[in-house]
C-alpha positions in Angstrom: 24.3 4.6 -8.5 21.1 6.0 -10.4 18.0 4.4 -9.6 16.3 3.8 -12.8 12.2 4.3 -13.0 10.8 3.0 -16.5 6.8 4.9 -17.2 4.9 2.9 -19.9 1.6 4.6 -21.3 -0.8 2.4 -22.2 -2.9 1.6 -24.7 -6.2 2.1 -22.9 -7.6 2.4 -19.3 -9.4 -0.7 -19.4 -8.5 -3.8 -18.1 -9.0 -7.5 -19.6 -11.7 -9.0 -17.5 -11.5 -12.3 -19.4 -9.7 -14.5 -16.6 -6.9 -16.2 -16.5 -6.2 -13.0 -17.7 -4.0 -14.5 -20.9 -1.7 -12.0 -23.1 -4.3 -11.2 -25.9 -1.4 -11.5 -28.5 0.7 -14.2 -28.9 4.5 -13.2 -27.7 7.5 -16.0 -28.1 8.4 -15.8 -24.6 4.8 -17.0 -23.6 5.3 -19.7 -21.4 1.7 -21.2 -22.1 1.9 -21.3 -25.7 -1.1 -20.5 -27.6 -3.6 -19.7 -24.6 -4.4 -16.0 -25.3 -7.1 -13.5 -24.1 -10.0 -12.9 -27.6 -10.6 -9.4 -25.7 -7.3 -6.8 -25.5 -5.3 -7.0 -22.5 -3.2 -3.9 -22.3 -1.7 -4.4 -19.1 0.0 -7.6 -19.9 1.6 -5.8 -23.3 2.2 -2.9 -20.5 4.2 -5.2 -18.4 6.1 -6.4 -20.8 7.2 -2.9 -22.0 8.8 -2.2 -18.7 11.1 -4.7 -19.1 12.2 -3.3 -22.5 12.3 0.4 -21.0 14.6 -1.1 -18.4 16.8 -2.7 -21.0 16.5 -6.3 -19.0 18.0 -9.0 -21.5 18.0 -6.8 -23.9 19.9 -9.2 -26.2 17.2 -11.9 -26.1 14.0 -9.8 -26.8 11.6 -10.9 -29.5 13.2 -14.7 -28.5 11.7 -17.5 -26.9 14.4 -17.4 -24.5 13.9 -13.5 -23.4 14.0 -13.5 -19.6 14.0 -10.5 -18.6 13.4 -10.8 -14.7 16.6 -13.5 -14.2 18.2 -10.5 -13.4 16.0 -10.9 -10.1 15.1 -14.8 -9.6 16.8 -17.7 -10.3 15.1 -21.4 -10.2 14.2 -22.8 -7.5 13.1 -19.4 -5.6 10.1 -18.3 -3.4 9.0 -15.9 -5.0 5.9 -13.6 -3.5 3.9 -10.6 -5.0 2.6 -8.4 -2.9 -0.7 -6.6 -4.3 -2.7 -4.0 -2.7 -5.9 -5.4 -2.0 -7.3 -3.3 1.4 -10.6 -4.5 1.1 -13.0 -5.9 -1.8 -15.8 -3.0 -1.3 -16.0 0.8 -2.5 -17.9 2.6 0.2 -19.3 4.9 -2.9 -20.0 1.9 -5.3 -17.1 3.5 -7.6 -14.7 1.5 -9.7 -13.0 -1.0 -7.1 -10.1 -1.2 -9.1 -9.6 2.5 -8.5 -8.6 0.9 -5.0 -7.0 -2.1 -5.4 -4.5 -3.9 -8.0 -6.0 -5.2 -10.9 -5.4 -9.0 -11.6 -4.3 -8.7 -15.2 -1.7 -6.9 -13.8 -0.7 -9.8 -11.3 -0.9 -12.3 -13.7 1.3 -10.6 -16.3 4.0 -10.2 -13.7 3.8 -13.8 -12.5 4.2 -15.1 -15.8 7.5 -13.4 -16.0 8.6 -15.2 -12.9 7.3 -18.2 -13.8 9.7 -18.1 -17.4 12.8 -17.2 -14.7 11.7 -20.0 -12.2 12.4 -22.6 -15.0 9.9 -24.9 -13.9 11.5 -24.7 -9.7 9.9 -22.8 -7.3 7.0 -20.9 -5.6 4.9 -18.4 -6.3 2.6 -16.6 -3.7 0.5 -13.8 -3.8 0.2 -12.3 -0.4 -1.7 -9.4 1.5 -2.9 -8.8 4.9 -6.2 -6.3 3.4 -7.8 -4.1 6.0 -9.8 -5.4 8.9 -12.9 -4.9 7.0 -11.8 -6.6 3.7 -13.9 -10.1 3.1 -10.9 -12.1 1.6 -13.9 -14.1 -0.3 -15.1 -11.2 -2.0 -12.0 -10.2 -3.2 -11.2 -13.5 -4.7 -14.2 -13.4 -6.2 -14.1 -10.4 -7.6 -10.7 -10.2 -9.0 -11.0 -14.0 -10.1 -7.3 -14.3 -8.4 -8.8 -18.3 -8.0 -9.3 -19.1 -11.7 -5.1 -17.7 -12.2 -4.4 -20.3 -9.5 -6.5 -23.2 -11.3 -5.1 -22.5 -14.6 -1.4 -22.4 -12.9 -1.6 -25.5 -11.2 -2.6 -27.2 -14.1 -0.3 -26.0 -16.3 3.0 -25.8 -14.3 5.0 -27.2 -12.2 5.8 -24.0 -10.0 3.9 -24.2 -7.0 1.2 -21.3 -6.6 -0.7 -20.1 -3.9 -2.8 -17.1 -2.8 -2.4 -16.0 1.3 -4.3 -14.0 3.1 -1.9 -13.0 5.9 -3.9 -11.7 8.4 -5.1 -13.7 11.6 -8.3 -12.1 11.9 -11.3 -10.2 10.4 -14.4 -8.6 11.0 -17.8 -7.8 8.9 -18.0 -4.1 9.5 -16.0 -2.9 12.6 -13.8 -3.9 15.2 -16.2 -4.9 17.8 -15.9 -8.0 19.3 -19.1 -9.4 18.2 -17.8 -9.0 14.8 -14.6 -10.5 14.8 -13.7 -13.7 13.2 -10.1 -15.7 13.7 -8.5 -16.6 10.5 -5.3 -18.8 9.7 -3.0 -15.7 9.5 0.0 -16.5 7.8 1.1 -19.9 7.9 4.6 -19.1 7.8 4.2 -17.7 10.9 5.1 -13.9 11.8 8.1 -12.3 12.6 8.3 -9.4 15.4 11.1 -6.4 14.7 12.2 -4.2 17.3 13.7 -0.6 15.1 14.2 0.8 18.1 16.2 4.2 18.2 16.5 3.7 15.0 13.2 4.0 14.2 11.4 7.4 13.6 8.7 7.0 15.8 11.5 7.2 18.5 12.1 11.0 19.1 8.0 10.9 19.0 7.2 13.7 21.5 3.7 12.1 23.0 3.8 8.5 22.6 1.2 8.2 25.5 -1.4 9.7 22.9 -0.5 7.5 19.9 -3.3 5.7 17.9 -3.4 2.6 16.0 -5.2 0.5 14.0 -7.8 -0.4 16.6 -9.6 1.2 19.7 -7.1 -0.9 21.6 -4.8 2.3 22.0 -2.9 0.5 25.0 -1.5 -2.2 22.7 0.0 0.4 20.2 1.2 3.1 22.9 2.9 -0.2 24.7 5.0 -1.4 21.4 6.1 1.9 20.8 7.0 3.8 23.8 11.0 4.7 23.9 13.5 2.2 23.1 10.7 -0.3 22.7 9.8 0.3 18.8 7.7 -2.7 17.7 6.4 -4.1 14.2 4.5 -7.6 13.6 5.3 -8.5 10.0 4.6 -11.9 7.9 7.2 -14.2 7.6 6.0 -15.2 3.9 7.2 -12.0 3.0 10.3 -11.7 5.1 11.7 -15.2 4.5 11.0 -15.0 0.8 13.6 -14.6 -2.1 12.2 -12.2 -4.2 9.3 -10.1 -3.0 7.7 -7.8 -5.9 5.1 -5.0 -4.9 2.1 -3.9 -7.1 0.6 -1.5 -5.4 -2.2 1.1 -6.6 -1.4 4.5 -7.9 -3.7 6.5 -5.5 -3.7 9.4 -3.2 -3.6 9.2 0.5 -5.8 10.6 3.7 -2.8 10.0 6.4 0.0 10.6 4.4 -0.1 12.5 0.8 0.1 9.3 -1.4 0.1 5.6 -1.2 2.0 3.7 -3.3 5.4 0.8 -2.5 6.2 2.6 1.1 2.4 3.0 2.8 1.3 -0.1 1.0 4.0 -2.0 3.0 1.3 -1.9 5.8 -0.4 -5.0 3.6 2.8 -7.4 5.0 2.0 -6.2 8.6 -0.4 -9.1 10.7 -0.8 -6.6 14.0 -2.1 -3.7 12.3 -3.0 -2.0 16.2 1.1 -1.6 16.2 0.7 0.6 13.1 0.3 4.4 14.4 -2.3 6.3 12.4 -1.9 9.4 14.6 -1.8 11.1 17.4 -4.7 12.5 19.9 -5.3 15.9 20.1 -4.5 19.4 18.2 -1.3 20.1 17.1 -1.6 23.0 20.7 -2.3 19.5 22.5 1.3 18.2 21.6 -1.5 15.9 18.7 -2.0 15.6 15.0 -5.1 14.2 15.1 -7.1 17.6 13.5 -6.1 21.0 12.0 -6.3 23.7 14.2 -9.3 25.8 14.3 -11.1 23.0 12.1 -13.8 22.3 14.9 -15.8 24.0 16.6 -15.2 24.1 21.0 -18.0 21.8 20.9 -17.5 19.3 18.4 -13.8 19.1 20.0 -15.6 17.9 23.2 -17.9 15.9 21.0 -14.9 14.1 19.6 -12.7 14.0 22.7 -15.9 11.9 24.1 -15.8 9.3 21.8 -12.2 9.0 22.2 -12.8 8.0 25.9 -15.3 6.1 25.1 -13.3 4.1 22.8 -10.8 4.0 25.3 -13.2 3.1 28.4 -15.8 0.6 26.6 -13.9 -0.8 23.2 -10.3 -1.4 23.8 -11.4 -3.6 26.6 -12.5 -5.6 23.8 -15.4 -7.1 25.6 -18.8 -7.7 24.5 -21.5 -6.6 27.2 -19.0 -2.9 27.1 -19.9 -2.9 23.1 -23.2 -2.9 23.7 -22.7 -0.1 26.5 -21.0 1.9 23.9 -23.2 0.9 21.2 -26.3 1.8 23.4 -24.8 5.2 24.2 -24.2 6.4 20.0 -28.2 5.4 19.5 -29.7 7.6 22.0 -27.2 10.3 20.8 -28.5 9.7 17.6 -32.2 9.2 19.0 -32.5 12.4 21.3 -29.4 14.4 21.2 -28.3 15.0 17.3 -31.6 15.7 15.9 -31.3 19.3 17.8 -27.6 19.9 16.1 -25.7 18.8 19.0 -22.9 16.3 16.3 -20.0 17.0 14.5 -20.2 18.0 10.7 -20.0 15.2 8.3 -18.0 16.8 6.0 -15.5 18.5 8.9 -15.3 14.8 9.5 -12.9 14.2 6.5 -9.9 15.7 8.4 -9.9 14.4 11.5 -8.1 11.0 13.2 -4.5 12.2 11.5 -6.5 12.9 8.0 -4.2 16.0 6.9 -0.9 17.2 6.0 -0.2 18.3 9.1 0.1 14.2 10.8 3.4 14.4 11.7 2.6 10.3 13.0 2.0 7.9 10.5 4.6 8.8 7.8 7.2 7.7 10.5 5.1 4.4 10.8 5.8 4.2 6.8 9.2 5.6 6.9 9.8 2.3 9.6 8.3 -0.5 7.3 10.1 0.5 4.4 13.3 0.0 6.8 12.9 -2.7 8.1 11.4 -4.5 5.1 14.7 -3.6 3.6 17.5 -4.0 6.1 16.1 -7.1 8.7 16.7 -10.3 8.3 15.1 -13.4 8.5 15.7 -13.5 12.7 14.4 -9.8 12.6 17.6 -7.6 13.3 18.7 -5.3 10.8 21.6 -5.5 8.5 23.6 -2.3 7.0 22.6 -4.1 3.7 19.6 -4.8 2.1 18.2 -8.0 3.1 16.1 -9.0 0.0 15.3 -8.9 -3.5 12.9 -6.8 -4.2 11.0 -5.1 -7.2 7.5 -2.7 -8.2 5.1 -2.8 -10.7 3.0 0.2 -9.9 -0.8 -0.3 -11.6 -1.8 3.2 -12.4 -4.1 2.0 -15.3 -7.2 3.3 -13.2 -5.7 5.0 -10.5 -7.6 7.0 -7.3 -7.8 10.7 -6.7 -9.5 12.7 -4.0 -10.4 10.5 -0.5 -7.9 7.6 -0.9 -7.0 5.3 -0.1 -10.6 3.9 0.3 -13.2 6.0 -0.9 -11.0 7.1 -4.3 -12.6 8.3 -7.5 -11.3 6.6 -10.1 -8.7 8.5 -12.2 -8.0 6.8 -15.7 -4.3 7.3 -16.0 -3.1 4.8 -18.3 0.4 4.1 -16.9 2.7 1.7 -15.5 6.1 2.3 -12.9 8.6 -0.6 -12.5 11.7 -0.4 -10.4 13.8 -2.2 -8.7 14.0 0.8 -5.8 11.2 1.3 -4.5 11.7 5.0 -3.0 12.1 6.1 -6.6 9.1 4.4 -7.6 6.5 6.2 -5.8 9.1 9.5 -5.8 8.2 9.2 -9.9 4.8 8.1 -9.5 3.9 11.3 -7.1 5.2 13.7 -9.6 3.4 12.2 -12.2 0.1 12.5 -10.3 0.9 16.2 -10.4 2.6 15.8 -6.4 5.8 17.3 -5.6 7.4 14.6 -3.7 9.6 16.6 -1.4 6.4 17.9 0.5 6.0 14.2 1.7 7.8 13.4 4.9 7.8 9.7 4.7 9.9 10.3 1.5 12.1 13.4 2.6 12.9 11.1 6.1 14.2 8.7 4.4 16.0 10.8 1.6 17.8 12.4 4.7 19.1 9.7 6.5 22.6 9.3 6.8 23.1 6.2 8.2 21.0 3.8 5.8 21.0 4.2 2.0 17.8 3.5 0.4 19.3 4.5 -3.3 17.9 8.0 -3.5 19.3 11.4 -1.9 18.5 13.8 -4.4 16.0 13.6 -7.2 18.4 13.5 -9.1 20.0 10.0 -8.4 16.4 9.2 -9.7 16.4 8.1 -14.2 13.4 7.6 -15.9 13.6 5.7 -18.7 9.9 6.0 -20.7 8.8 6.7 -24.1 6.8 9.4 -23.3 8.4 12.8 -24.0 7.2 14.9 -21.4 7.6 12.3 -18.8 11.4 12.1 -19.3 12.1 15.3 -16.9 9.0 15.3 -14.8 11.1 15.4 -11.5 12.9 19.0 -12.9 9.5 20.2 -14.1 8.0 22.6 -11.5 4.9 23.3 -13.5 3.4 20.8 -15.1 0.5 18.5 -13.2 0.8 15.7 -15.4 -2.0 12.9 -14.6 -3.6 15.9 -12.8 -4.8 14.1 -9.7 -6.7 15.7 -6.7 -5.7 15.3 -3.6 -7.5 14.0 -0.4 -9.6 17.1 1.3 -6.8 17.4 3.8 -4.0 17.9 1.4 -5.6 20.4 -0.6 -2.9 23.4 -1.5 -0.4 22.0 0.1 1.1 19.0 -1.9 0.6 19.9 -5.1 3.7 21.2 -7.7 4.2 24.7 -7.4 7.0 26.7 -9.4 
């Protein structure tokens, strides 16, 4: 069966920043009547036009009754949306919705639900950001609170906003800096893949790296037949789950779209491997070979232990050992050259095309976000509803997924497979999508189908011309993006 892929343009690459983020024209569907936005919202009109491209009730369009997601959810459902939020802050002050999903786009999609929920169900938006990411900053920012209000007195759906992780910290992971949080109040759900997941036939697990400097925790959960992921039961034991991610490129693994961002349903990020020490001569993927110099690889195996001796302890007084040890590095050894070069910098801790580590990690959650059930075992079939809205309005080029520049791009993706997705949303960034293992992996398997083989089981269904056959194009670049430092000339469309 073909997976279809509908590409709206739209009509600018600005977003409406007047919340509750209202349509700014009045449609008949509109399940709040008259309330409308005075300045333009294009990604709500944007929204909408997916649903036409993708031909859902087509014979109610232009009615009050057009419902174009019952083909998804039915009243009475859970229903969650899954945005990428990582963390409310750009390190370079740029454009933070070059990093995360914008709420116009949110709001657009949960009005849809809302007309399919018929006045019966729930409606959560759900992330687990980044360790750094101050979950009050990034409701105040995007305004996410105000949608709530105006939902909750307007309907009788329930709606709610979760912040799935169960901890956070101000700047790093030291334990001075941590802070407990609810985590997800569903609870969390562990999932063993083991030999079926990719990480299995992983040559070095002993050198693996998470999330954290707790290596031990991450090397322990995935060692052998032991393949662990912590996931949030919100997600898991909902009906309907609908990603919005963030068209934007990626250091670890090319690009980040439905499959990386999958990492944002995860509540133990330590068991998600980020790479692998050492060069690739090492048995490693943690830096391109010949990239360092012999001394900044001693410089760098250093910290390593002493991430390993002081941090993953995770105790205080050993913080301030370590902690004591960078300042009089900084104080008496680096002012006489003795460092590693900033800019060298950008490709190390898996930050290349050669990490042969972390698109397994991806290649897993997309799995078993697919195929396990609610008790955590996987299933031949897919488990859950699922669908993407991808916000590429403003998306990010160059050191994403954190530090992007912004790329005005002016498009939409929407699918209900979510391989094909961000198969058609890398070849529109000017990406060839077969150069990305955590999309070939899964392409390849033969014992689970995930609804693309070939690119050619993918349809895209746009009004933009040159779109239509962007998967068969070898020459055009499209949206024209540039890719992290570590995937320069490699992942870019060649004929």
């Amino acid at each position: 069966m073909t997976a279809q892929v509908a590409v709206v343009k739209t009509a600018s690459a600005n977003y409406c920043e007047d919340a509750p983020f209202h349509p700014s024209e009045i449609f008949p569907e509109n399940p709040f009547g008259e309330n409308f936005s005075a300045v333009p919202n294009p990604a709500y009109q944007a929204v909408r036009k997916l649903f036409v491209e993708l031909g859902y009730d087509h014979e109610n369009y232009g009615t009050r009754q057009w419902n174009p997601l019952k083909i998804l959810i039915s009243p009475g459902m859970t229903v969650v949306l899954k945005p990428n939020f990582v963390r409310s802050w750009h390190a370079e002050r740029k454009n933070s919705y070059s990093m995360i999903t914008h709420p116009s786009v949110l709001r657009a999609v949960a009005d849809f639900c809302l007309i399919a929920l018929e006045g019966k169900g729930k409606i959560i938006i759900a992330d687990a950001p980044q360790y750094d990411g101050n979950w009050s900053e990034l409701l105040e920012l995007t305004k996410l609170d105000e949608v709530a209000e105006f939902y909750r007195a307007n309907s009788e759906v329930e709606f709610e906003i979760r912040d799935l992780r169960p901890y956070w910290s101000r700047k790093r992971h030291f334990p001075s800096m941590v802070e407990p949080l609810n985590g997800d109040l569903q609870g969390t759900l562990k999932v063993n893949l083991a030999d079926e997941s990719q990480l299995s036939s992983h040559t070095a697990p002993d050198k693996l790296y998470g999330a954290v400097y707790h290596r031990q925790e991450t090397v322990l959960n995935h060692t052998g037949e032991k393949q662990i992921y912590e996931v949030s039961r919100t997600v898991m034991e909902a009906d309907v789950v609908i990603s919005i991610p963030k068209l934007k490129t990626h250091k670890k693994v090319g690009v980040t779209m439905n499959v990386k961002g999958l990492v944002g349903i995860c509540t133990n990020k330590n068991l998600i491997v980020h790479y692998t020490l050492g060069k690739p001569s090492e048995g490693g993927d943690q830096f391109p070979p010949n990239h360092f110099t012999p001394m900044e690889e001693r410089l760098i195996k250093t910290e390593r232990w002493m991430y390993d001796t002081f941090l993953a302890k995770q105790s205080v007084p050993l913080e301030y050992v370590h902690r004591s040890i960078y300042w009089l590095h900084g104080k008496f050894i680096k002012p006489f050259g003795i460092g590693v070069d900033k800019k060298k910098r950008l490709l190390d801790v898996g930050n290349w095309y050669g990490n042969d580590s972390a698109w397994r990690m991806a290649a897993d959650l997309l799995k078993l976000f697919l195929f396990s059930d609610r008790a955590g075992k996987l299933q031949k079939t897919q488990q859950r509803r699922v669908f993407s809205i991808i916000d590429g309005i403003v998306g990010g080029e160059n050191k994403g997924p954190l530090e992007p520049d912004p790329k005005e791009s002016k498009v939409l993706l929407a699918s209900e497979n979510l391989l094909a997705a961000d198969i058609v949303g890398t070849r529109l960034m000017g990406f060839d999508p077969l150069k990305i293992k955590m999309f070939t992996s899964l392409m390849n398997e033969n014992d689970w189908d995930y609804g693309v083989k070939e690119l050619s089981d993918i349809e895209i269904k746009t009004s933009v011309e040159e779109w239509k056959n962007c998967l068969t194009d070898r020459e055009n670049k499209f949206l024209d993006y540039k890719p992290y430092p570590g995937w320069i000339d490699f992942i870019e469309i060649k004929n």
